[in-house]
KOLSE-49710 format. One record per atom (N, C-alpha, C): z, y, x; residue in one letter; atom name. Coordinates in Angstrom, 1 decimal. Each point is the difference from the previous one (the first is absolute). Layout:
N
w=Z | v=Y | u=X | aa=A | at=CA
...
This chain:
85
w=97.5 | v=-105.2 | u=-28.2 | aa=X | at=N
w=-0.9 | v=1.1 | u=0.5 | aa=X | at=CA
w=0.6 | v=1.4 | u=-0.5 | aa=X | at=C
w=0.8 | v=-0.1 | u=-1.2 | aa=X | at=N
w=0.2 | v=1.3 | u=-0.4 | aa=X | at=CA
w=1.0 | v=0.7 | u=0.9 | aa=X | at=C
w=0.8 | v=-0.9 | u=0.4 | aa=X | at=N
w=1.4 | v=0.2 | u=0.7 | aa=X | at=CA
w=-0.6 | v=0.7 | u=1.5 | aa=X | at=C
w=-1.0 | v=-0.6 | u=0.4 | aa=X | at=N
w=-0.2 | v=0.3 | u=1.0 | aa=X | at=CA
w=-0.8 | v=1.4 | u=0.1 | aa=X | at=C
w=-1.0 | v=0.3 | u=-1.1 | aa=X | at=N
w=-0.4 | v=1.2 | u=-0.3 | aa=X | at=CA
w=1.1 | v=1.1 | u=0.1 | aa=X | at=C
w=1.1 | v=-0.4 | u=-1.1 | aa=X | at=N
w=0.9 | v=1.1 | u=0.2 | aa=X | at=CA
w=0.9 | v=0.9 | u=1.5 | aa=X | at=C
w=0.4 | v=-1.2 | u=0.5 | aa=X | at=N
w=0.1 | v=0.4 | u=1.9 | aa=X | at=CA
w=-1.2 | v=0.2 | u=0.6 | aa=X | at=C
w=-1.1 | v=-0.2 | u=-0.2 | aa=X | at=N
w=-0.8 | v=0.7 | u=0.8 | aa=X | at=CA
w=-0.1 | v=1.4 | u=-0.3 | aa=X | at=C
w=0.1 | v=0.0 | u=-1.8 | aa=X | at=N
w=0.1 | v=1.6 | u=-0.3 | aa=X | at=CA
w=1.2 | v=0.6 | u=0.7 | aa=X | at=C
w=0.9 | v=-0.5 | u=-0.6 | aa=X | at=N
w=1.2 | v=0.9 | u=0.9 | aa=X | at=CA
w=0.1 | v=0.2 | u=1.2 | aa=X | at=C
w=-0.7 | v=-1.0 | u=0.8 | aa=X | at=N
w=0.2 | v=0.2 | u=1.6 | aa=X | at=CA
w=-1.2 | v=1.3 | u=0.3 | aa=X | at=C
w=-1.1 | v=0.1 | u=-0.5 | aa=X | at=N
w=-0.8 | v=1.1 | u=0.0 | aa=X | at=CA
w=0.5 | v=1.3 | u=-0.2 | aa=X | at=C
w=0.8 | v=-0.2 | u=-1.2 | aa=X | at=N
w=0.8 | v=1.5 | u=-0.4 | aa=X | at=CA
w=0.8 | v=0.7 | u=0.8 | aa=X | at=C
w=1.2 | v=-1.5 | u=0.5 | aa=X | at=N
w=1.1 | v=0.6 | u=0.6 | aa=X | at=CA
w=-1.0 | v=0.4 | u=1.5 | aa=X | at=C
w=-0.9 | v=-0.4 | u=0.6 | aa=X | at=N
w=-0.4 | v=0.0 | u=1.2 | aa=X | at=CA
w=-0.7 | v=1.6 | u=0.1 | aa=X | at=C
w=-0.4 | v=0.3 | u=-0.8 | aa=X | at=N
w=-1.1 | v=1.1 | u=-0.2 | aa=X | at=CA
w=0.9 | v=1.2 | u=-0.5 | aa=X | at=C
w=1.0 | v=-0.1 | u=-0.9 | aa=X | at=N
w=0.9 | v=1.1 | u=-0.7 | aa=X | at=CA
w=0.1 | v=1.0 | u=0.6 | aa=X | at=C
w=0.4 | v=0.3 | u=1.2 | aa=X | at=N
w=0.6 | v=0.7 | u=0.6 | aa=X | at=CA
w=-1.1 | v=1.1 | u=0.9 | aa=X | at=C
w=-0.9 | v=-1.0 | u=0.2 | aa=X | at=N
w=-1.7 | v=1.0 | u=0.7 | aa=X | at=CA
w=-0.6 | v=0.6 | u=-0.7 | aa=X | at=C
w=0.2 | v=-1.1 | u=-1.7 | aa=X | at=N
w=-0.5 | v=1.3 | u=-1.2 | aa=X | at=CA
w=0.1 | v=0.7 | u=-0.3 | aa=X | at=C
w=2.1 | v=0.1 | u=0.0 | aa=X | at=N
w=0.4 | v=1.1 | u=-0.6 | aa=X | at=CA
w=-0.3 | v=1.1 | u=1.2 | aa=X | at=C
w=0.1 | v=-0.2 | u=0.8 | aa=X | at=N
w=0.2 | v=1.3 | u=1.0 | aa=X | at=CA
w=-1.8 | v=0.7 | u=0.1 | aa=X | at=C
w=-0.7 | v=-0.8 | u=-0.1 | aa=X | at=N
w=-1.7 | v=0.2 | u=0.1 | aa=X | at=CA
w=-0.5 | v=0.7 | u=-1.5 | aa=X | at=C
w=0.8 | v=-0.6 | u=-1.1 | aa=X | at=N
w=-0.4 | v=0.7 | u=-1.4 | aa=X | at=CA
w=1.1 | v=0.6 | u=-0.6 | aa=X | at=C
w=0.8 | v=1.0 | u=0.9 | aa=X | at=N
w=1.4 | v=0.3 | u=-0.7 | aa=X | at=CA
w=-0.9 | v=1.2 | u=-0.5 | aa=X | at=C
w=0.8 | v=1.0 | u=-1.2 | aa=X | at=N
w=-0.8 | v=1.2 | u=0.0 | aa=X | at=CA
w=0.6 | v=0.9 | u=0.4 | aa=X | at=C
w=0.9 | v=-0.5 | u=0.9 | aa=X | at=N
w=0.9 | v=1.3 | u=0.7 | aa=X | at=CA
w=-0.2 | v=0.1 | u=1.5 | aa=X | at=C
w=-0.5 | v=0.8 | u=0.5 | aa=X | at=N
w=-0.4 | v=-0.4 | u=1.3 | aa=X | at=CA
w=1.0 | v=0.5 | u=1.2 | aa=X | at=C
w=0.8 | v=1.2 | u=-0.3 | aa=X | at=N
w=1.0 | v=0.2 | u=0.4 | aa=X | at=CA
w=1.3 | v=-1.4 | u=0.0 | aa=X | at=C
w=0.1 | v=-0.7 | u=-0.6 | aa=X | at=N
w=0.8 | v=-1.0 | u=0.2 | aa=X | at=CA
w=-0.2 | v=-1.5 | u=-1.0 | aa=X | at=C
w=-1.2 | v=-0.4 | u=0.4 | aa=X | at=N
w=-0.8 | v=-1.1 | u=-0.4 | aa=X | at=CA
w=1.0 | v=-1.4 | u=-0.3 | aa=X | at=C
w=0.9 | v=0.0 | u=1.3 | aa=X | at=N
w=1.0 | v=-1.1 | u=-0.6 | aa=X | at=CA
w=0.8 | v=-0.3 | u=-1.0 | aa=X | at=C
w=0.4 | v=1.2 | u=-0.7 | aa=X | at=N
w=0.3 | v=0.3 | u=-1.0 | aa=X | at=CA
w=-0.2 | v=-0.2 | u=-1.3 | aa=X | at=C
w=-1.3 | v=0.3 | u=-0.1 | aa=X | at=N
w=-0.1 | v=0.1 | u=-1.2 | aa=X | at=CA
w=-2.0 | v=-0.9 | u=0.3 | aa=X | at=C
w=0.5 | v=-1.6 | u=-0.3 | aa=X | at=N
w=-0.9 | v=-1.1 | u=-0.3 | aa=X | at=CA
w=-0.8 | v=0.3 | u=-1.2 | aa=X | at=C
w=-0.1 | v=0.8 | u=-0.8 | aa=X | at=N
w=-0.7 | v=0.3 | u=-1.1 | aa=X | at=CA
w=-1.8 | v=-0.5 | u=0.2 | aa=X | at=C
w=-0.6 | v=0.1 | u=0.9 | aa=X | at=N
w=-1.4 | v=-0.5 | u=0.3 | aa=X | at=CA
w=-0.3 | v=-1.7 | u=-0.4 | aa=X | at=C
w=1.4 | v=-0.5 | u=0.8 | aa=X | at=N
w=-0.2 | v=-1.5 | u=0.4 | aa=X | at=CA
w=0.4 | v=-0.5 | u=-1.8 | aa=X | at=C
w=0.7 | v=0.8 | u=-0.5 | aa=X | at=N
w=0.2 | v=-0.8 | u=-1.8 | aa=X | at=CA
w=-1.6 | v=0.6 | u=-0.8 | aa=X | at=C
w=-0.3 | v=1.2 | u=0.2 | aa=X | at=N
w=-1.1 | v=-0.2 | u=-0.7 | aa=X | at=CA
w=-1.2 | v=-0.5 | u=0.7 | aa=X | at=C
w=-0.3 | v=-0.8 | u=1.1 | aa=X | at=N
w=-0.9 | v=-0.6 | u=0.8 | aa=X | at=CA
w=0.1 | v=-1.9 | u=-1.2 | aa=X | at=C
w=1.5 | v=-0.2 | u=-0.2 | aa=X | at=N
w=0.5 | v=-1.4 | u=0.1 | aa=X | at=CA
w=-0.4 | v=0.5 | u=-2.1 | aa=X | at=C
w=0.5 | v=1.0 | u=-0.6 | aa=X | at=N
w=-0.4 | v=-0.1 | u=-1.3 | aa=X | at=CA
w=-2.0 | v=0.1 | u=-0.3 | aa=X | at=C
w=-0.4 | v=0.7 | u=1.0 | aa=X | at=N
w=-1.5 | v=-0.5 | u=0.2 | aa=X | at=CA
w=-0.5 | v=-0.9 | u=-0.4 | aa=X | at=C
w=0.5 | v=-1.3 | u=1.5 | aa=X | at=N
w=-0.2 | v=-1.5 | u=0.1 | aa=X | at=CA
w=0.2 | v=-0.5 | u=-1.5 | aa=X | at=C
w=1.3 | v=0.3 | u=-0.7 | aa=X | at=N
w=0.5 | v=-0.6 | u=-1.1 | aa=X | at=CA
w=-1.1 | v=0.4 | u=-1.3 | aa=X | at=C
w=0.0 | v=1.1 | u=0.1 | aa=X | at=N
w=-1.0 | v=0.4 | u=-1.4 | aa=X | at=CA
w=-1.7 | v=-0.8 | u=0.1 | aa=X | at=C
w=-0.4 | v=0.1 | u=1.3 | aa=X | at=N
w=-1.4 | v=-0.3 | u=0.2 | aa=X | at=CA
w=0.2 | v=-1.7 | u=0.0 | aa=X | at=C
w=1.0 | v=-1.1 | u=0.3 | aa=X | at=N
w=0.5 | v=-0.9 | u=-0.9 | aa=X | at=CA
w=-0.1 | v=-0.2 | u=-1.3 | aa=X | at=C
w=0.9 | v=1.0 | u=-0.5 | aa=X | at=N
w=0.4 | v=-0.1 | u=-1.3 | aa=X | at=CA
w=-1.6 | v=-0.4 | u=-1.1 | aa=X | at=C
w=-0.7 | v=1.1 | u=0.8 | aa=X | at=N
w=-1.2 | v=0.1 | u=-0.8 | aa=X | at=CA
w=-1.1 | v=-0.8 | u=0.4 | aa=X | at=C
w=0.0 | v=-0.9 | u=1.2 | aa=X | at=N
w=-0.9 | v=-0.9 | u=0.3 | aa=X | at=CA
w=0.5 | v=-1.3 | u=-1.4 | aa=X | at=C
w=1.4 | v=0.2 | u=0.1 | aa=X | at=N
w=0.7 | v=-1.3 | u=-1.1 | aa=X | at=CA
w=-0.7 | v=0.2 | u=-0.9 | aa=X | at=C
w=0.3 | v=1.1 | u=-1.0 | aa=X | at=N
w=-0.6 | v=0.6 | u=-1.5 | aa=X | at=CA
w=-1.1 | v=-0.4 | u=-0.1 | aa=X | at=C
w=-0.9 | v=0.2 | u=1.4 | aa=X | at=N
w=-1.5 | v=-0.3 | u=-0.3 | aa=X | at=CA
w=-0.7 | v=-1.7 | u=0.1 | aa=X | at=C
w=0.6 | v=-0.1 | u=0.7 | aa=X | at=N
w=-0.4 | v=-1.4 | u=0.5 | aa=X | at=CA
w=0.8 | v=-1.1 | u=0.3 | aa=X | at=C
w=1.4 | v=-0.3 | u=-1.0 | aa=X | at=N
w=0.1 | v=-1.0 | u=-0.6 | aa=X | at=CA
w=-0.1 | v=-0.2 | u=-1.3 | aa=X | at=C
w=-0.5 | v=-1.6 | u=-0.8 | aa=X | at=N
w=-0.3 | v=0.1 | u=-1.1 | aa=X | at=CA
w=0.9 | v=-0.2 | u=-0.6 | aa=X | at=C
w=0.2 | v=0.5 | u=-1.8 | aa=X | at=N
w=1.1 | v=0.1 | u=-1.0 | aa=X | at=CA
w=0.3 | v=-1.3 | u=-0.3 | aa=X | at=C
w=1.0 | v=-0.3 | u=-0.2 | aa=X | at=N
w=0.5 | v=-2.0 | u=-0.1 | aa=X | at=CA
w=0.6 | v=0.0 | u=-1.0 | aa=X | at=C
w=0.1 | v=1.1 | u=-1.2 | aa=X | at=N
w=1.1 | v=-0.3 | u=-1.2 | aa=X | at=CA
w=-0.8 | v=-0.7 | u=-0.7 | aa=X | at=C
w=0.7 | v=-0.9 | u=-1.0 | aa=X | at=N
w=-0.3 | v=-1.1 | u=-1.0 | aa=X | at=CA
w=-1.3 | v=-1.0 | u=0.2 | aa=X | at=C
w=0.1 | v=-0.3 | u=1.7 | aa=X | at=N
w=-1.0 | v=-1.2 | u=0.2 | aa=X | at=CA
w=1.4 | v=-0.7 | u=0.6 | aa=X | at=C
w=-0.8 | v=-1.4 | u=0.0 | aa=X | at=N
w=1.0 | v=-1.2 | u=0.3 | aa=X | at=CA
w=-0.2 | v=0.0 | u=1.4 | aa=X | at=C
w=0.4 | v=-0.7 | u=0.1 | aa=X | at=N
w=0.6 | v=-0.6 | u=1.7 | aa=X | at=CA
w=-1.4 | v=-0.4 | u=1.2 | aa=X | at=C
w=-0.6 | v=-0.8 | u=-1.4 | aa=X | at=N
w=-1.3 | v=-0.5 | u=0.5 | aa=X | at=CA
w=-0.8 | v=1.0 | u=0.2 | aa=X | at=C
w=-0.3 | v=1.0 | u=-1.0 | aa=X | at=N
w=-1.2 | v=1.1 | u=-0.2 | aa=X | at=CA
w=0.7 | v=0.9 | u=1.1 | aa=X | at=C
w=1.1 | v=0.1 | u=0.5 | aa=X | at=N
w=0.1 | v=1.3 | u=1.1 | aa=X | at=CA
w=-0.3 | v=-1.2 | u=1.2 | aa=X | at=C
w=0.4 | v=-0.7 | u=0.5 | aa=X | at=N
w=-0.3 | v=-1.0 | u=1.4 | aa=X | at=CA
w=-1.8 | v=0.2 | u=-0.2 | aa=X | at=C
w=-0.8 | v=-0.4 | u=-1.3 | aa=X | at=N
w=-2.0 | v=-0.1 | u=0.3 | aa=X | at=CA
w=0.1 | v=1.7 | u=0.4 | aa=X | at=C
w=0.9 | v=0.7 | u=-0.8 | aa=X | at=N
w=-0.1 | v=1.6 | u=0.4 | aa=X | at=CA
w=-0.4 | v=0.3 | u=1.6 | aa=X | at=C
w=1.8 | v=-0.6 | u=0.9 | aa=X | at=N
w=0.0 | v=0.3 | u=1.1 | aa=X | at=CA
w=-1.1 | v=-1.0 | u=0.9 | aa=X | at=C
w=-0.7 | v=-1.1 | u=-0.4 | aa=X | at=N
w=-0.8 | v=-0.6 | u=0.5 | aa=X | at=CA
w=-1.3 | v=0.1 | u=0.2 | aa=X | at=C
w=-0.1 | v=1.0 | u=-0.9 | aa=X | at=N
w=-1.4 | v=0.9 | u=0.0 | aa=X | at=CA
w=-0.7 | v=-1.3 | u=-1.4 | aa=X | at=C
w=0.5 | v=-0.6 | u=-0.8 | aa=X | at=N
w=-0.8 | v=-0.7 | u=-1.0 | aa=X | at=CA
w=0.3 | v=0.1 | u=-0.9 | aa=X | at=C
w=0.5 | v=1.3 | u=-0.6 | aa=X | at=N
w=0.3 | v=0.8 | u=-1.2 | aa=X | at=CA
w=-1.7 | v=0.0 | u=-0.8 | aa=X | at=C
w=-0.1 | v=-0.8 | u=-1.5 | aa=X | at=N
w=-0.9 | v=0.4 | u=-0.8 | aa=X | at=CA
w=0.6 | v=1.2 | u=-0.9 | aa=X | at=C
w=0.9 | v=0.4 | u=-0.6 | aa=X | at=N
w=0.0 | v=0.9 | u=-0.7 | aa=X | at=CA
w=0.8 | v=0.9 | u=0.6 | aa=X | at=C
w=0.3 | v=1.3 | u=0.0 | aa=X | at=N
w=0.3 | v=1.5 | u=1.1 | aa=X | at=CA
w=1.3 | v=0.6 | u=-1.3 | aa=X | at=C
w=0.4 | v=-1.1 | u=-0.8 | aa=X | at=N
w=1.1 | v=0.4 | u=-0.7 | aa=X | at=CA
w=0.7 | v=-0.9 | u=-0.5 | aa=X | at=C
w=0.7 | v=0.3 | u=-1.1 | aa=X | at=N
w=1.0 | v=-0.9 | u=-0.6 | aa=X | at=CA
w=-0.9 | v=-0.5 | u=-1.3 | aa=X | at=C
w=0.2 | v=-1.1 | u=-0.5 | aa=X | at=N
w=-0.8 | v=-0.2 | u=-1.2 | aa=X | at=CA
w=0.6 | v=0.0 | u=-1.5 | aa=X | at=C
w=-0.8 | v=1.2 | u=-0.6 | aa=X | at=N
w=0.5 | v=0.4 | u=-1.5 | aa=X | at=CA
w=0.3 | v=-1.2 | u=-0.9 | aa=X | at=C
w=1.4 | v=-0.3 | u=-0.7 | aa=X | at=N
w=0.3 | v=-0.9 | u=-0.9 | aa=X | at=CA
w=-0.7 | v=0.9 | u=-1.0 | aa=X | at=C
w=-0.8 | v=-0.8 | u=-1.4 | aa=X | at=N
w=0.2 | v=0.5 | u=-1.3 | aa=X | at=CA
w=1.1 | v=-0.1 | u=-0.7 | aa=X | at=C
């Protein structure tokens, strides 16, 4: 599934690249040029990502194997790691 996520991303990008750059260039005298619109449209996408990750996946350091699977299974009892004395 992932593989296939990735070609559909790239088939999206490469298909689209060239309408973006010219539609969000900031140069309107010669838009083909200078694609600057279409990278900060695609660093957009990536940050508003970035930050859906930060927020809404859960932290998995020093739980076992088992405690992150009840995590991702929605049957997580405890929302952390558990303190050794």
């Amino acid at each position: 599934i992932a593989t296939a996520a990735i070609w559909v991303a790239n088939f999206v990008v490469a298909a689209t690249f060239m309408d973006l750059a010219g539609a969000l260039s900031t140069d309107r005298d010669c838009p083909s040029s200078h694609p600057d619109g279409a990278f900060w449209l695609y660093a957009l996408v990536s940050a508003v990502g970035f930050v859906g990750l930060f927020f809404g996946m859960p932290e998995t350091k020093g739980l076992t194997l088992e405690e992150i699977s009840d995590l991702f299974e929605g049957k997580a009892s405890t929302p952390g790691p558990k303190l050794q004395d």
